[in-house]
C-alpha positions as a Python dict, from the first residue, in 0.01 Angstrom:
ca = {
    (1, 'X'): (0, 0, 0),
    (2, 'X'): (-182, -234, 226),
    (3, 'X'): (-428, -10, 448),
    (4, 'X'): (-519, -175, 789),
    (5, 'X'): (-889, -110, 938),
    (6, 'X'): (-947, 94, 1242),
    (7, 'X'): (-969, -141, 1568),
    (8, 'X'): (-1299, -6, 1567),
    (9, 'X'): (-1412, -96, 1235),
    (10, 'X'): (-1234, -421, 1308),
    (11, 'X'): (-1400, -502, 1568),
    (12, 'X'): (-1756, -389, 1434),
    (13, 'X'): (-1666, -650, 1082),
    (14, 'X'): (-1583, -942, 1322),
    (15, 'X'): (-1890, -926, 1558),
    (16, 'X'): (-2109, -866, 1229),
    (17, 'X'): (-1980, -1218, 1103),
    (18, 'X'): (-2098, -1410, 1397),
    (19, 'X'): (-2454, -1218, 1342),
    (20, 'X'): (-2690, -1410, 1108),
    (21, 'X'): (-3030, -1542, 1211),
    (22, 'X'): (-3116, -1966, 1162),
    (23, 'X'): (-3399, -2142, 1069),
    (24, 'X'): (-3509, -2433, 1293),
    (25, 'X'): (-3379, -2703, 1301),
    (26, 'X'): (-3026, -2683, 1247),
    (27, 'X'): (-2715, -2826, 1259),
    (28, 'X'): (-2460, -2682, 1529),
    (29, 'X'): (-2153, -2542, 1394),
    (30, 'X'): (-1754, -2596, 1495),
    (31, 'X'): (-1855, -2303, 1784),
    (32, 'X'): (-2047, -2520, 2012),
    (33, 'X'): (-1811, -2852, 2017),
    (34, 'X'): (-1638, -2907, 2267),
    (35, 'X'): (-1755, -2791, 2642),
    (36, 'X'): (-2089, -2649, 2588),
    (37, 'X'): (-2447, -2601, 2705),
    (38, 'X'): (-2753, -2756, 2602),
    (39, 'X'): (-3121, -2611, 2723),
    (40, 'X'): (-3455, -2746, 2604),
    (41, 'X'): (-3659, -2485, 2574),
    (42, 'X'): (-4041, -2477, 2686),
    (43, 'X'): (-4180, -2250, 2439),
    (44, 'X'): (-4080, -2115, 2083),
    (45, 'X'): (-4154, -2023, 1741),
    (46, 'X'): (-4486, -2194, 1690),
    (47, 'X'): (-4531, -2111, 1339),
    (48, 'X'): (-4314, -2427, 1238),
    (49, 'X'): (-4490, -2606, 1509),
    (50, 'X'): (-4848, -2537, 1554),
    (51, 'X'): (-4930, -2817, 1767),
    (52, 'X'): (-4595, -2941, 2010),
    (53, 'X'): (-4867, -3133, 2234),
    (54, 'X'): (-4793, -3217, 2623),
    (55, 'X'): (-4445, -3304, 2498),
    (56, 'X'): (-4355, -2880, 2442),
    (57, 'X'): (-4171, -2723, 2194),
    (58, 'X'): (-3870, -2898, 2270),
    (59, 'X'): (-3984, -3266, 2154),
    (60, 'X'): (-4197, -3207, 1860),
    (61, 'X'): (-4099, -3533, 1657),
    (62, 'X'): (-4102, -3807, 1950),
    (63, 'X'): (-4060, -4152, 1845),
    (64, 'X'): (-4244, -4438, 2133),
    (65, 'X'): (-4225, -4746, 2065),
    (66, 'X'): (-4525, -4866, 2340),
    (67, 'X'): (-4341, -5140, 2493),
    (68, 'X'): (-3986, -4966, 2608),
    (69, 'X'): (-4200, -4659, 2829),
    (70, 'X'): (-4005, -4415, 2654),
    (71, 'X'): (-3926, -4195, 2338),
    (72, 'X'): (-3651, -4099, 2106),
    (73, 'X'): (-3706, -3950, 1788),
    (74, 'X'): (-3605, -3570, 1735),
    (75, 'X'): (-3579, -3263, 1975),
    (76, 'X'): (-3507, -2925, 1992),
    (77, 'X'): (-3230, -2764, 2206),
    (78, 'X'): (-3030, -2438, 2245),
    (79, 'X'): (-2675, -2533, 2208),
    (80, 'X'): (-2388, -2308, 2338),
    (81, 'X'): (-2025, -2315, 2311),
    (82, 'X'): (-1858, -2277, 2678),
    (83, 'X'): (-1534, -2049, 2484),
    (84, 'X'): (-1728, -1893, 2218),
    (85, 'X'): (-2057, -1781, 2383),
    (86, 'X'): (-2246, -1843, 2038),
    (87, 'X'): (-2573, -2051, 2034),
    (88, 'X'): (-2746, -2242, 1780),
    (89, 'X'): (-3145, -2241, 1874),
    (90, 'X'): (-3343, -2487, 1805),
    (91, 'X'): (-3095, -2749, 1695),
    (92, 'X'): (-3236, -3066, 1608),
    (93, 'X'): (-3064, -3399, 1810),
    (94, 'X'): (-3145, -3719, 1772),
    (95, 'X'): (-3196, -3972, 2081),
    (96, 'X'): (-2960, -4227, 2127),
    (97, 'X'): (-2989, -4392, 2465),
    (98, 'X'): (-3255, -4582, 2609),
    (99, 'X'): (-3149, -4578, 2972),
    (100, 'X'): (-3120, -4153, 3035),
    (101, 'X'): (-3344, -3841, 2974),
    (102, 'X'): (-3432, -3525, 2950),
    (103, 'X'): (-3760, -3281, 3082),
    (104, 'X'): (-3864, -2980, 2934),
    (105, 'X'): (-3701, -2709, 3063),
    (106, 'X'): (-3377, -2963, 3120),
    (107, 'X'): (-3028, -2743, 3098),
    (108, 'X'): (-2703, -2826, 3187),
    (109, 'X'): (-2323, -2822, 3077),
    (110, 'X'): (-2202, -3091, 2833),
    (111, 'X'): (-1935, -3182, 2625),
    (112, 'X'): (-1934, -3240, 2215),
    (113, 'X'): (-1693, -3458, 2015),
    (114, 'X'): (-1732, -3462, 1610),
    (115, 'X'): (-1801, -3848, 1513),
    (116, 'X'): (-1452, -3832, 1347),
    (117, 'X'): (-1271, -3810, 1695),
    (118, 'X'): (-1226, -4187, 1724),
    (119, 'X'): (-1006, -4135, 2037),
    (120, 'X'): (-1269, -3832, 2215),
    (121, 'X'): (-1523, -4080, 2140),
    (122, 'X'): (-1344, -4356, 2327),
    (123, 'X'): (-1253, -4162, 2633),
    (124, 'X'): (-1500, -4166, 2870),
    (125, 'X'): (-1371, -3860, 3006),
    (126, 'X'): (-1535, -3657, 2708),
    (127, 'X'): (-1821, -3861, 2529),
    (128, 'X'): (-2061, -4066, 2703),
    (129, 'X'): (-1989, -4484, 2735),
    (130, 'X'): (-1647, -4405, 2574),
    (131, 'X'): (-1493, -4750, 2543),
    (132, 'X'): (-1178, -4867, 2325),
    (133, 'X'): (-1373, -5206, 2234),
    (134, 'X'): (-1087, -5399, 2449),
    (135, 'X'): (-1254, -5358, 2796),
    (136, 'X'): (-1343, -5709, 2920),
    (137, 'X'): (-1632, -5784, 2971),
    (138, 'X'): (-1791, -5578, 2724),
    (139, 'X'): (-2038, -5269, 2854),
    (140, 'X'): (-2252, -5341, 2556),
    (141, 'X'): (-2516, -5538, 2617),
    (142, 'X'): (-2559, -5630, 2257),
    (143, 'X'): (-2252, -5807, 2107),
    (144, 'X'): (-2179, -5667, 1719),
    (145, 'X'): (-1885, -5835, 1590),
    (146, 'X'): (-1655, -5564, 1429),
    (147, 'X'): (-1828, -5271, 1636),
    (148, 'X'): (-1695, -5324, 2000),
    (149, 'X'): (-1605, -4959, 2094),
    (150, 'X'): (-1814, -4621, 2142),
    (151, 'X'): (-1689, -4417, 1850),
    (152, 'X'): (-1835, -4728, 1603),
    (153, 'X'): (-2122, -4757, 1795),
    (154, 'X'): (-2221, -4387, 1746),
    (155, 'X'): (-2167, -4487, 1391),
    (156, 'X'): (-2397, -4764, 1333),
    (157, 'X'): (-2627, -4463, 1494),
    (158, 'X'): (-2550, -4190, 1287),
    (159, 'X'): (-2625, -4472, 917),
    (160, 'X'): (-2979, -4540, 1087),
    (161, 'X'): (-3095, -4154, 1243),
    (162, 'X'): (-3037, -4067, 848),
    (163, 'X'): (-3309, -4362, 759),
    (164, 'X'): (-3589, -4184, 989),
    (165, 'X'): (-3884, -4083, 702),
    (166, 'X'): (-4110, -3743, 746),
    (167, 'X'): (-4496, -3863, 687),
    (168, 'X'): (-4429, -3690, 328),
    (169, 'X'): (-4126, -3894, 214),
    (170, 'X'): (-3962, -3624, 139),
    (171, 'X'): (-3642, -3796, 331),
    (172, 'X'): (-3633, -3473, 597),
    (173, 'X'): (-3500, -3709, 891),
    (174, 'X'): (-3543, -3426, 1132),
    (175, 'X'): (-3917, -3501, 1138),
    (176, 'X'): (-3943, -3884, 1202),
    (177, 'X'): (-4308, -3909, 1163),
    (178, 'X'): (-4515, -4111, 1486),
    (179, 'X'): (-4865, -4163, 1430),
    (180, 'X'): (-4932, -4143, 1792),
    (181, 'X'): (-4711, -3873, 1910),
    (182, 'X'): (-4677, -3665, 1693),
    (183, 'X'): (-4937, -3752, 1379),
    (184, 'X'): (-5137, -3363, 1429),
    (185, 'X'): (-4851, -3195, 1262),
    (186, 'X'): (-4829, -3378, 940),
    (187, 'X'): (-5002, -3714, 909),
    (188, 'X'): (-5083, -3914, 623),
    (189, 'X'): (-5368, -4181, 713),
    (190, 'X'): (-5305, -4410, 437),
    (191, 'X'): (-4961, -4496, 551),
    (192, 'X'): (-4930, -4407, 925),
    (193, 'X'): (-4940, -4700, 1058),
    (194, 'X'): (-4653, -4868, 837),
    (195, 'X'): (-4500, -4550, 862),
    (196, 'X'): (-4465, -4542, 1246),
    (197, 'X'): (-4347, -4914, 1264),
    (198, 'X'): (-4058, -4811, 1038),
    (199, 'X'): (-3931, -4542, 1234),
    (200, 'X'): (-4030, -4760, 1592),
    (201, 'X'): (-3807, -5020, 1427),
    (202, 'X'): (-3515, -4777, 1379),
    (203, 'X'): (-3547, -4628, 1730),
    (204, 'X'): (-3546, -4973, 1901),
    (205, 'X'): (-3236, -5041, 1674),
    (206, 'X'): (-3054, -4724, 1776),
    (207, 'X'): (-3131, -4826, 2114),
    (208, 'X'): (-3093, -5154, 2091),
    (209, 'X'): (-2674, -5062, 1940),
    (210, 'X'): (-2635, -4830, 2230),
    (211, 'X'): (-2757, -5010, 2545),
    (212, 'X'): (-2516, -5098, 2814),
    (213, 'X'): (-2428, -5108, 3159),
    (214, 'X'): (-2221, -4855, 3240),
    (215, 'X'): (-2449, -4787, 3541),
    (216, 'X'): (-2522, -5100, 3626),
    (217, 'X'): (-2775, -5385, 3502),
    (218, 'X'): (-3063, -5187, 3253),
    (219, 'X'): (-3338, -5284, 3307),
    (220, 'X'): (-3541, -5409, 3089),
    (221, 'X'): (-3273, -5624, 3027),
    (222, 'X'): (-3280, -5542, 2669),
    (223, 'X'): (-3487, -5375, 2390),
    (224, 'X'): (-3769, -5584, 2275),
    (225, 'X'): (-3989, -5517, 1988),
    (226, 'X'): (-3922, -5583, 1614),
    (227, 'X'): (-3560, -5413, 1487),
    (228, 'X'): (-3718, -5529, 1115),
    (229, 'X'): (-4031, -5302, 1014),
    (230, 'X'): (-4001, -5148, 673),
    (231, 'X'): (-3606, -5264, 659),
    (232, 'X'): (-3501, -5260, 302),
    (233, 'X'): (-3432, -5551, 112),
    (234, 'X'): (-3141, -5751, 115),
    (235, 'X'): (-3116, -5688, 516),
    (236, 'X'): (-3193, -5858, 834),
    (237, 'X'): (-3319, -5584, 1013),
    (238, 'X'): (-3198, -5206, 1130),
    (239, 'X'): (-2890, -5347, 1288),
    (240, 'X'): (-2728, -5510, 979),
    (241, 'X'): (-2844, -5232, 753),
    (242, 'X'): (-2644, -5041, 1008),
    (243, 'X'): (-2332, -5267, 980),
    (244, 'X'): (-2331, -5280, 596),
    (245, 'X'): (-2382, -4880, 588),
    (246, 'X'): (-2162, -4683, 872),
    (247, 'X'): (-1877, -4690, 645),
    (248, 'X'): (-2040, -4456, 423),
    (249, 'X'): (-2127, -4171, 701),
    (250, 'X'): (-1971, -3880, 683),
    (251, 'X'): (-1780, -3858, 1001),
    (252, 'X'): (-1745, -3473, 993),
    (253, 'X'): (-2065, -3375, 995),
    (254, 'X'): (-2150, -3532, 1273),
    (255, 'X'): (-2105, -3480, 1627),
    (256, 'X'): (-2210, -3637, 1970),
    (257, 'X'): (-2341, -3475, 2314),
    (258, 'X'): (-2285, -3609, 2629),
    (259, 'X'): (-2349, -3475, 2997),
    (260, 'X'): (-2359, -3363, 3250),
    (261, 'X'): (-1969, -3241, 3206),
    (262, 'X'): (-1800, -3005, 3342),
    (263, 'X'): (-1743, -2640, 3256),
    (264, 'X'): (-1397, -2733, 3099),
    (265, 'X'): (-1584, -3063, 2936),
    (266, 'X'): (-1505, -3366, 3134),
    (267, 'X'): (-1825, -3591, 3113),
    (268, 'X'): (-1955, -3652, 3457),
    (269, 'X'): (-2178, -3932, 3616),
    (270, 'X'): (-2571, -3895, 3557),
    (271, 'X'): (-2785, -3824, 3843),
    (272, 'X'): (-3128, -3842, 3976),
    (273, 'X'): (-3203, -3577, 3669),
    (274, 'X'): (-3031, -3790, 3386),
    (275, 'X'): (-2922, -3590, 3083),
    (276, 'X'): (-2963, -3799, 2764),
    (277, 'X'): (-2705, -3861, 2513),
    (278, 'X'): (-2796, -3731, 2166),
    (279, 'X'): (-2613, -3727, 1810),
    (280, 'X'): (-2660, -3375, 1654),
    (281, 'X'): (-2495, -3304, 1281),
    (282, 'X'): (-2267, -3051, 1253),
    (283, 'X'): (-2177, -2778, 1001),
    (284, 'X'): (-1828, -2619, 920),
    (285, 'X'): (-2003, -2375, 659),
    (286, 'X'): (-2226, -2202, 911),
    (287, 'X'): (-1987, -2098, 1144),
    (288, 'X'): (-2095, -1719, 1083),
    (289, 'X'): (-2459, -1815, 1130),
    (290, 'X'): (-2443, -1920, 1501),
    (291, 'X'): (-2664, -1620, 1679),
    (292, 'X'): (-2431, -1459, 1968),
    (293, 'X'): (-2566, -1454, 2342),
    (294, 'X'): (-2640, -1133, 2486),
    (295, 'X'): (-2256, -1015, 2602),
    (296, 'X'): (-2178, -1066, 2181),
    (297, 'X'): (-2454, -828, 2112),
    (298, 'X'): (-2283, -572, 2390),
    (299, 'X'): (-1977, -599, 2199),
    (300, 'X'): (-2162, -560, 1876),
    (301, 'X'): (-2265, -235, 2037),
    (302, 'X'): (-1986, -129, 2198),
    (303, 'X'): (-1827, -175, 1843),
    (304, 'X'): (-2034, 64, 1687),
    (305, 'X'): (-2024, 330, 1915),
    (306, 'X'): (-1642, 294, 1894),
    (307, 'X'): (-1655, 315, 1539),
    (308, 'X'): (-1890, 634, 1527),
    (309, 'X'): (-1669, 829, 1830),
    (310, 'X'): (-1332, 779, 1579),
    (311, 'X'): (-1539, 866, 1231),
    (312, 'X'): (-1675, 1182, 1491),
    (313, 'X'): (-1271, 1244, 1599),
    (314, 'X'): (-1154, 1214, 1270),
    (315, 'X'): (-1432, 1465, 1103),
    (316, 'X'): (-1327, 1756, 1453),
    (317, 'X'): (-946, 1706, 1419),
    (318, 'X'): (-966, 1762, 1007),
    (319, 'X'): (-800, 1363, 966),
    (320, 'X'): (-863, 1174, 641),
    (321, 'X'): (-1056, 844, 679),
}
């Protein structure tokens, strides 16, 4: 005979499943797509980053290239899902858009579509620059034959945040070494220099795939600097490695955050404050890791005080468990 839990006891093994601490950085999980919040945090665990600089604990890996006035490279945010409540802290995202940004302390609602949603990532109601590739004249201020609307674009991005390199080669693209920015956490003299003009090759790349104008003329006009430091043979530069590579991305591990949006998820026009677009990966298998905000952890409570009231009832009124 099949027994059936106690609602309390139900309750209690459900909350306990969302409950599991995560080491930084992280991917999100399916919990935080969709309408969501993002919140760059001014302070955190400093024991996996003893030195964050002027930058804060939110931008610990900043890539610069000198001439664009700006960086990409890769942050840390606290990512919530509007319906589920759970956050991910510290999840790493990647830059991918020259002409918005962020500041410390930045929060605000946003929306998330998985890299897989071809037709989420080509309305611009719900991803950033969503464009079907038949709008004429193109937003893209970059022509790339073959990769004319958003969801392709945010492709190309996704083959080339992968080729970022770690000052240790170790091939952890979540800490794009800068020997400038960001050289006092792990730098390696002997190769910094080639080192940085890799990874300032890639960023001007990402940007260079992405930039548009959706809100009018960018300016610069375009993103100058070489696309071509430490490319790997048998390519042009960034942007055909790119081209010859997206194919092989793994479209459901990755996911895209645009905002501001609104609490239900429609993307809405940047202001004064910007908010920066950023690809983040994504991972189905740590669903149960996600840590709950503070009204989970009342439930988790109010769970086991339910649970230890009925085992209480059932021990006064003589009823087998």
């Amino acid at each position: 005979m099949k027994r059936q839990l106690p609602l309390a006891h139900t309750l209690f093994a459900s909350i306990i499943l969302s409950v599991s601490a995560t080491a930084a950085p992280t991917p999100i999980t399916p919990a935080q797509l969709g309408p969501s919040h993002v919140t760059f945090s001014a302070s955190g665990d400093l024991s996996s980053n003893p030195s964050p600089g002027a930058f804060g604990y939110a931008f610990p890996y900043l890539i610069c290239p000198p001439e664009v006035g700006g960086c990409g490279g890769a942050f840390r945010a606290d990512v919530t899902g509007a319906g589920s409540g759970l956050v991910v802290h510290d999840a790493t995202v990647w830059c991918v858009d020259a002409q918005l940004d962020v500041n410390v302390g930045s929060s605000y609602d946003a929306n998330i579509v998985k890299l897989s949603n071809t037709a989420a990532l080509n309305d611009p109601a719900l991803t950033r620059y969503g464009a079907d590739g038949t709008q004429v004249p193109s937003q893209w201020v970059n022509a790339i034959a073959g990769f004319g609307d958003s969801a392709s674009r945010y492709r190309l991005v996704a083959s080339l945040v992968m080729q970022y390199q770690d000052s240790n080669f170790s091939g952890d693209y979540s800490k794009p070494f800068d020997q400038t920015y960001n050289a006092s956490l792990s730098g390696s003299p002997a190769i910094a220099g080639n080192l940085t003009a890799r990874n300032e090759a890639i960023q001007r790349a990402i940007w260079w795939i992405t930039y548009n104008d959706v809100n009018g003329p960018p300016s610069p006009a375009n993103i100058n600097g070489s696309r071509a430091d430490g490319v790997a043979g048998g390519y042009s530069d960034w942007v055909d490695y790119a081209m010859q590579n997206a194919g092989a991305v793994d479209l459901s591990s990755w996911a895209v955050i645009s905002g501001p949006a609104t609490i239900g998820g429609t993307v809405l026009a940047p202001d004064s404050a910007h908010f920066q677009t950023y690809l983040v990966q994504l991972d189905s298998t740590r669903i149960t890791q996600a840590t709950p905000e503070p009204k989970f952890l009342a439930l988790l409570v109010a769970g086991l005080v339910a649970m230890i009231w009925s085992r209480r009832r059932r021990a006064t009124t003589g009823t087998a468990p």
